[in-house]
C-alpha positions in Angstrom: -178.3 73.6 -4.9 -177.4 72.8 -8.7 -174.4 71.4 -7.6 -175.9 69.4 -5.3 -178.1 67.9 -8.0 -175.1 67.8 -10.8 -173.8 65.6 -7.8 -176.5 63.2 -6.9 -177.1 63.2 -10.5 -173.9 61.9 -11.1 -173.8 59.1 -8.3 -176.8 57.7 -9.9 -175.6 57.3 -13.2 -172.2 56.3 -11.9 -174.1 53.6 -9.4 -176.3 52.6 -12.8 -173.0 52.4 -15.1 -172.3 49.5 -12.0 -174.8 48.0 -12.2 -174.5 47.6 -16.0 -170.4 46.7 -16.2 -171.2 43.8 -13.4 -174.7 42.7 -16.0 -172.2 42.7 -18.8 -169.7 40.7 -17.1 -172.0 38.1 -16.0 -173.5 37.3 -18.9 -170.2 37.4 -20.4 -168.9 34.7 -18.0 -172.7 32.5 -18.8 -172.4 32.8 -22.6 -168.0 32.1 -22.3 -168.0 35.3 -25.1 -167.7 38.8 -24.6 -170.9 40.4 -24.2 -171.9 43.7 -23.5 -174.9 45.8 -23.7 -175.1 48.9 -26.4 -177.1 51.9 -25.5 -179.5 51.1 -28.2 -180.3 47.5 -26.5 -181.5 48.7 -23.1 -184.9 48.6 -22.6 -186.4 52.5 -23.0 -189.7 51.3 -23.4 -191.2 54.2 -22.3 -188.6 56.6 -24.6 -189.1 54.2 -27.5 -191.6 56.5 -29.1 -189.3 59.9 -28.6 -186.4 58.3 -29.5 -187.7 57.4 -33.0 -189.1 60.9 -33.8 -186.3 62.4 -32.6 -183.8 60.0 -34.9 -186.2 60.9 -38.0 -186.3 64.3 -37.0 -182.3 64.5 -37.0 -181.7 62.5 -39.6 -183.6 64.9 -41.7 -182.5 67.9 -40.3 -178.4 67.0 -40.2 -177.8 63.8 -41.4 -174.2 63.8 -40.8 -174.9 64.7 -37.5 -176.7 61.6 -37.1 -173.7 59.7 -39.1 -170.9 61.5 -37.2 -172.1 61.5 -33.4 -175.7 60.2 -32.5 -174.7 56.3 -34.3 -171.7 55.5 -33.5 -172.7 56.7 -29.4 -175.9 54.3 -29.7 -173.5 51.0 -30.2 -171.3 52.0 -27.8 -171.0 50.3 -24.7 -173.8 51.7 -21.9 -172.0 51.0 -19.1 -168.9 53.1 -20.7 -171.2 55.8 -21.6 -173.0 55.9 -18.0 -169.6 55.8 -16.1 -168.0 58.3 -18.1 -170.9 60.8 -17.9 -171.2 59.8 -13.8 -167.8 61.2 -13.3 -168.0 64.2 -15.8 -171.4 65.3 -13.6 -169.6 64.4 -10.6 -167.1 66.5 -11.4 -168.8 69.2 -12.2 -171.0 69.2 -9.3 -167.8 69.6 -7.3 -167.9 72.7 -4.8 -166.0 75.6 -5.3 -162.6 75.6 -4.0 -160.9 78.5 -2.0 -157.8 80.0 -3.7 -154.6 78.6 -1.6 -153.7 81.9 0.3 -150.0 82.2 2.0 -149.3 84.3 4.9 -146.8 87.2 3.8 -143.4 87.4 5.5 -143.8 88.2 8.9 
């Protein structure tokens, strides 16, 4: 069962990550520059609260934890981000496989 979600978690994202390399390249192509969209540009309207409390609350508990990790991931690219963590839930949601077994000599 928590594969199958790591799974259909994972195509979502993936399908999102899409969604957001084919926005990117469009208005690339519109605006003849290259254009992409950072995580901190989509629109989390609804998170935009959270995600200010939870900056100010790391940035005063580890600031170089905001520095070193939680920065430089909110100008990276979002569709980057979203493929990347697709496949890594993807790939974790994979089923176990059985060990290759050899018949002995007969």
């Amino acid at each position: 069962m928590f594969r199958f979600l790591l799974r259909s978690l994972g195509f979502v994202i993936l399908a999102a990550g899409f969604v957001c390399l084919v926005y990117d390249g469009a208005r690339s192509i519109a605006n003849n520059a290259l254009r992409f969209t950072t995580l901190d540009a989509l629109p989390l309207t609804a998170l935009a609260a959270p995600l200010a409390s939870l900056k100010t609350a790391v940035s005063a508990a580890a600031p170089w934890l905001w520095q070193a990790i939680l920065l430089p991931l909110s100008v990276a690219p979002a569709a980057l981000v979203a493929l990347a963590l697709g496949i890594i839930l993807i790939w974790l949601g994979q089923p176990i496989r059985e060990p290759a077994t050899y018949p002995g000599p007969a």
